[in-house]
C-alpha positions as CSV (number, residue, x, y, z in Angstrom):
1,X,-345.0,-137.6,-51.2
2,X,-343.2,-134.5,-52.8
3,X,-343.8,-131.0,-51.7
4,X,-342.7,-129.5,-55.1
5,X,-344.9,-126.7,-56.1
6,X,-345.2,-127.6,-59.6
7,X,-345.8,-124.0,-60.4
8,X,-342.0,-123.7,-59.4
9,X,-341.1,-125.2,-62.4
10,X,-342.7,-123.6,-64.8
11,X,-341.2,-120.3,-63.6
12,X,-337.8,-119.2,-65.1
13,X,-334.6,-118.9,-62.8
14,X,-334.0,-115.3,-61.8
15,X,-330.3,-114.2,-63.2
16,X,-328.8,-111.1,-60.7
17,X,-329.0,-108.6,-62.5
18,X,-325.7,-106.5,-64.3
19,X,-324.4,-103.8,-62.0
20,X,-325.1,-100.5,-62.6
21,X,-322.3,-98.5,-63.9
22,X,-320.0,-96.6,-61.7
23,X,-320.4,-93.2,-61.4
24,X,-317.1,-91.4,-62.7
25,X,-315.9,-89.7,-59.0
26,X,-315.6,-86.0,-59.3
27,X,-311.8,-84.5,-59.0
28,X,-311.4,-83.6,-55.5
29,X,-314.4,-85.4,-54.0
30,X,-311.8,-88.0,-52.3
31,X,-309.6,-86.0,-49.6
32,X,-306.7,-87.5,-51.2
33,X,-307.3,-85.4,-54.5
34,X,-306.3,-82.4,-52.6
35,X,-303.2,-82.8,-50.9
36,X,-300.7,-81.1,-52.7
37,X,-297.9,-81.6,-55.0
38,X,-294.9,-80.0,-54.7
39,X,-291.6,-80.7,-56.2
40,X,-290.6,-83.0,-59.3
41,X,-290.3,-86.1,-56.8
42,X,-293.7,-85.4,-55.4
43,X,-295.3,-85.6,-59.1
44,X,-293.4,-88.6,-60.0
45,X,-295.0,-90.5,-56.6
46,X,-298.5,-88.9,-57.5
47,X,-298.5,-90.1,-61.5
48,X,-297.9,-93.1,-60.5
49,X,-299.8,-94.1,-57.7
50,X,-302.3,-91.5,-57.9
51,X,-302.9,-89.6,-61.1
52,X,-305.9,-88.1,-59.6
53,X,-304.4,-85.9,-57.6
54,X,-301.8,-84.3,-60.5
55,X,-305.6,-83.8,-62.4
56,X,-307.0,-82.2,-59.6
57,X,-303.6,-80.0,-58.9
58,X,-303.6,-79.1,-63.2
59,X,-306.9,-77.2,-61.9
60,X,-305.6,-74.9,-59.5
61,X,-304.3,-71.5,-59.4
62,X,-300.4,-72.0,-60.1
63,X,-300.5,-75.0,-61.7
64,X,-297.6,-73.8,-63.6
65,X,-295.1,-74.6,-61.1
66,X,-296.4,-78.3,-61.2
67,X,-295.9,-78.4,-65.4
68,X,-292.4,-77.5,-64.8
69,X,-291.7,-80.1,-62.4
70,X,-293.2,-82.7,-64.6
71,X,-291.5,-81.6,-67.5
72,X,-288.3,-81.4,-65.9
73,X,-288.4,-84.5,-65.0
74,X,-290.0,-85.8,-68.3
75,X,-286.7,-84.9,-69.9
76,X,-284.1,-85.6,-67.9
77,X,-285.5,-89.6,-68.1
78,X,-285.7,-88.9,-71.6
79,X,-282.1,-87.9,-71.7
80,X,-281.5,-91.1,-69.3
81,X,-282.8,-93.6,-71.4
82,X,-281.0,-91.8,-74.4
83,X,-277.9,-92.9,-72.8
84,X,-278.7,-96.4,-72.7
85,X,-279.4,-96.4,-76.8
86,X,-276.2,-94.6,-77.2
87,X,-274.3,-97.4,-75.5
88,X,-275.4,-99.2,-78.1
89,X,-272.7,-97.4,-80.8
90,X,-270.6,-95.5,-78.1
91,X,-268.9,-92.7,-79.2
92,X,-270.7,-89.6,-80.0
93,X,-274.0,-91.5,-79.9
94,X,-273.4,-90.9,-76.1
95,X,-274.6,-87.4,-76.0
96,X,-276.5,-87.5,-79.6
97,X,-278.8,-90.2,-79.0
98,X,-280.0,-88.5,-75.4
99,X,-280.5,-84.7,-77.2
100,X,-282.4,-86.5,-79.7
101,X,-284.6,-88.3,-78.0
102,X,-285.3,-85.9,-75.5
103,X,-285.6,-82.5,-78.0
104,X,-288.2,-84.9,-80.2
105,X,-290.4,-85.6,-77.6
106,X,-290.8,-82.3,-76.5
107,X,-291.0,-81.6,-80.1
108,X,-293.8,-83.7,-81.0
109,X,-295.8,-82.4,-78.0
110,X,-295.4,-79.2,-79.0
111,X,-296.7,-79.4,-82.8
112,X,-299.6,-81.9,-81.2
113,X,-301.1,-79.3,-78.9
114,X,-302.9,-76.7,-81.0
115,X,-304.8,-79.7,-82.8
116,X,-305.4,-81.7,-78.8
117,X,-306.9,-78.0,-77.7
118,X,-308.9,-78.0,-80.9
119,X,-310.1,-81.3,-80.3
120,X,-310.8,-80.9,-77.1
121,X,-312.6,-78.0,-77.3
122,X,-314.6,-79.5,-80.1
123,X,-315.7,-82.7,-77.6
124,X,-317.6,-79.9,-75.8
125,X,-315.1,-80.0,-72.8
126,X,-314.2,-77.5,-70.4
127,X,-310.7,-77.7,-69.6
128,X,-308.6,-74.4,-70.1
129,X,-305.3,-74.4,-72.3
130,X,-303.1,-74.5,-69.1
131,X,-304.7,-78.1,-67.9
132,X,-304.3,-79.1,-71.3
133,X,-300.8,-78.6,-71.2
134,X,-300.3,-80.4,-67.9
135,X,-302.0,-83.2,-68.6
136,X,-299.5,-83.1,-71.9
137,X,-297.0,-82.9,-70.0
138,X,-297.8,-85.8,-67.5
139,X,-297.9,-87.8,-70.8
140,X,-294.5,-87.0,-71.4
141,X,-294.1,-88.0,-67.9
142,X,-295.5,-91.2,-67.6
143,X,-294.1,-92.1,-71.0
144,X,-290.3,-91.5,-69.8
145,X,-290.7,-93.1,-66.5
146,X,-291.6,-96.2,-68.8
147,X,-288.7,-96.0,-70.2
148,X,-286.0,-95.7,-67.6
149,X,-287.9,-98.7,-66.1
150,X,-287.2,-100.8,-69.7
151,X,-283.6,-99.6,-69.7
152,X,-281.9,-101.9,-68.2
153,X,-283.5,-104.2,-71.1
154,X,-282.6,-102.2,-73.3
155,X,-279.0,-102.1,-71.8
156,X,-278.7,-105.8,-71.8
157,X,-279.6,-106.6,-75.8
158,X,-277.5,-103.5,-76.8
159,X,-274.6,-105.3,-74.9
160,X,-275.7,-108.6,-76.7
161,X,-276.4,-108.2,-80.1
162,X,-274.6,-106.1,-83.3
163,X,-278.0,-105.4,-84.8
164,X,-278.8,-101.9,-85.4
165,X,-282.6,-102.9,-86.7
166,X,-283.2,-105.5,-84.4
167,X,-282.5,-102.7,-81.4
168,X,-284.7,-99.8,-83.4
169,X,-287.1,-102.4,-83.4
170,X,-286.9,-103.1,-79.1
171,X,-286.8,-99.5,-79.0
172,X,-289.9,-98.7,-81.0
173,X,-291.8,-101.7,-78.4
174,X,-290.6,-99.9,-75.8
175,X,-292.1,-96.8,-76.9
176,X,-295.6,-97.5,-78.1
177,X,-295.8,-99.6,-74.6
178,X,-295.3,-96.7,-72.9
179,X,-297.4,-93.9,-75.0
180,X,-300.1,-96.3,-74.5
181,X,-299.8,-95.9,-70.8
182,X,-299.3,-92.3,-71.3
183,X,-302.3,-92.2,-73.3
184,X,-304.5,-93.9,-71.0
185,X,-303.5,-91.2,-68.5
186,X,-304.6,-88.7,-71.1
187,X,-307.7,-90.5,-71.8
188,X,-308.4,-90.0,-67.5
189,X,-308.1,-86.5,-67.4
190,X,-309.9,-86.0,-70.6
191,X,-313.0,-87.8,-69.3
192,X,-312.8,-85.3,-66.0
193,X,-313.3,-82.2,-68.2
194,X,-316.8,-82.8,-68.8
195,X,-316.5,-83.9,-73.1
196,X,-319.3,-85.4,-74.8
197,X,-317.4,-87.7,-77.0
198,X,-313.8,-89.2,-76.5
199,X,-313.4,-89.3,-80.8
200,X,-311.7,-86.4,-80.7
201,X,-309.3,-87.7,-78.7
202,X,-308.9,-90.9,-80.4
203,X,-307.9,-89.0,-83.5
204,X,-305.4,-87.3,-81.9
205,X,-304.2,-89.7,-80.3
206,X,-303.4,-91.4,-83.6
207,X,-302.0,-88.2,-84.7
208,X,-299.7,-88.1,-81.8
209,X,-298.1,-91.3,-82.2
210,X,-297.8,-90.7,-86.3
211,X,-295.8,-87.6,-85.6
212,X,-293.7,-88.8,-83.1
213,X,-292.9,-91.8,-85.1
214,X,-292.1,-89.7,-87.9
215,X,-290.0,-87.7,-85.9
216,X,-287.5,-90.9,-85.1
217,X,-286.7,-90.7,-88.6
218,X,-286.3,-86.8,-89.4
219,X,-283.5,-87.2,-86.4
220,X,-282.4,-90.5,-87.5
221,X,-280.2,-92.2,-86.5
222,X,-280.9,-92.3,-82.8
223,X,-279.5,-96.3,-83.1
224,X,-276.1,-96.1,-84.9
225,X,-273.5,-94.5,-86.2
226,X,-274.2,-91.0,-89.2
227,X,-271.4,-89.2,-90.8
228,X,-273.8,-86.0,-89.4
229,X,-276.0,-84.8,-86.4
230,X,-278.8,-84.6,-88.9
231,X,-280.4,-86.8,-91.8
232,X,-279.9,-84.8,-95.8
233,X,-282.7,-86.6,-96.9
234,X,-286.0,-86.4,-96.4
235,X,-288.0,-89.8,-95.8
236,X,-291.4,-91.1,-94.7
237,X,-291.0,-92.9,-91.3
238,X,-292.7,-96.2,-93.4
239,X,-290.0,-96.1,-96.2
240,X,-286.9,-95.2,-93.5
241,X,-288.0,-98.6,-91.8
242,X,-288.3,-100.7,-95.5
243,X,-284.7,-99.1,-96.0
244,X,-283.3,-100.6,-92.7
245,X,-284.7,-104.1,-93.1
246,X,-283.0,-104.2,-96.5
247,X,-279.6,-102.8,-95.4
248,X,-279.7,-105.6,-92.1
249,X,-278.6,-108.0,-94.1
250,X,-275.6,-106.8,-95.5
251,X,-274.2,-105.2,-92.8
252,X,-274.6,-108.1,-90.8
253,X,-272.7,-109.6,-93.2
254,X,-270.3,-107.1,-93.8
255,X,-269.6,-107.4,-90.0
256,X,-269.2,-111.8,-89.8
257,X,-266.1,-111.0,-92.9
């Protein structure tokens, strides 16, 4: 004889139920938050294995000294992985390609910034300019860091192959890869300063990436060789890239006679 309650099976099963969302930690609530950081080897340890404590420092009376470091360090990997795209034509392209990549990083930071305070300040948060900048400028950071760890890639195929598109091409990857990452970092510290909405954000973000892609091609060329340090014409980033793509052919070409 069964013991079923056959009111059992008329009930429905009973799913868990979804976890409550986290609660976003405050800066400086975790101990490790506050230990500081001192020196441009010191920032490079804390971006990368904890970010939260460079947000938490950006806060602090004398952040300043913290922005240097970072920055220093932002461009000499800049300058770094410059080398390794200059190996690519030798020559000149030696001490072009780093400048170049180095001054249009810092370039395009520095015509994004009034338009990420704006949009910050719009989202309703509370950071002051000075964290803005820092958090900028770990960007910047984290961004190079990526990129001397792809340079040894980068190294090999410039070794490997006589393309000049196919490398601006790797070299572009390479790039967004690592302003996504830099982004994402961004995106942390941005939701720490108490905004409403992250759209504002978003659009810079977009905004950030147009202007530095555009800035590749007002220093062009960063891969290959130029009669002259800088481009005569001007040209959309869009149009500079159609341009390449035609010319591969020919000078691949032109290379195999």
């Amino acid at each position: 004889m069964s013991n079923t309650n056959p009111l059992s099976a008329s009930i429905p099963p009973q799913f868990p139920a979804a976890p409550a969302p986290s609660r976003l930690l405050p800066l400086g609530e975790n101990p490790e938050d506050r230990e500081p950081v001192i020196g441009p080897l010191a920032a490079v340890e804390a971006i990368l294995r904890q970010p939260r404590r460079v947000m938490f420092q950006l806060r602090q009376p004398g952040s300043g000294a913290l922005i240097r470091a970072m920055l220093t360090v932002a461009i000499l990997c800049a300058a770094v992985y410059g080398i390794v795209v200059g190996t690519f034509s030798m020559g000149q392209q030696l001490w072009v390609a780093p400048v170049k990549i180095a001054a249009g990083l810092i370039l395009s930071a520095l015509i994004c910034l009034p338009s990420l305070y704006i949009f910050t300040c719009l989202s309703g948060s509370r950071a002051r300019l000075s964290e803005i900048c820092g958090l900028l400028s770990g960007l910047l950071l984290l961004m190079t860091l990526l990129l001397v760890g792809f340079a040894p890639v980068a190294w090999l195929f410039s070794q490997s192959t006589q393309s000049a598109a196919g490398m601006g091409a790797l070299h572009l990857v390479f790039g967004l890869i690592s302003t996504i990452f830099g982004l994402r970092f961004l995106y942390a510290g941005f939701r720490h300063s108490q905004a409403r909405s992250p759209a504002g954000l978003f659009t810079w973000a977009f905004i950030f990436v147009l202007v530095a892609l555009q800035m590749t091609t007002a220093l062009r060329p960063i891969v290959g060789q130029a009669g002259s340090f800088l481009p005569k014409e001007k040209m959309f980033f869009m149009a500079y890239w159609a341009e390449c793509l035609k010319s591969a052919p020919a000078a691949e070409s032109s290379r195999r006679e």
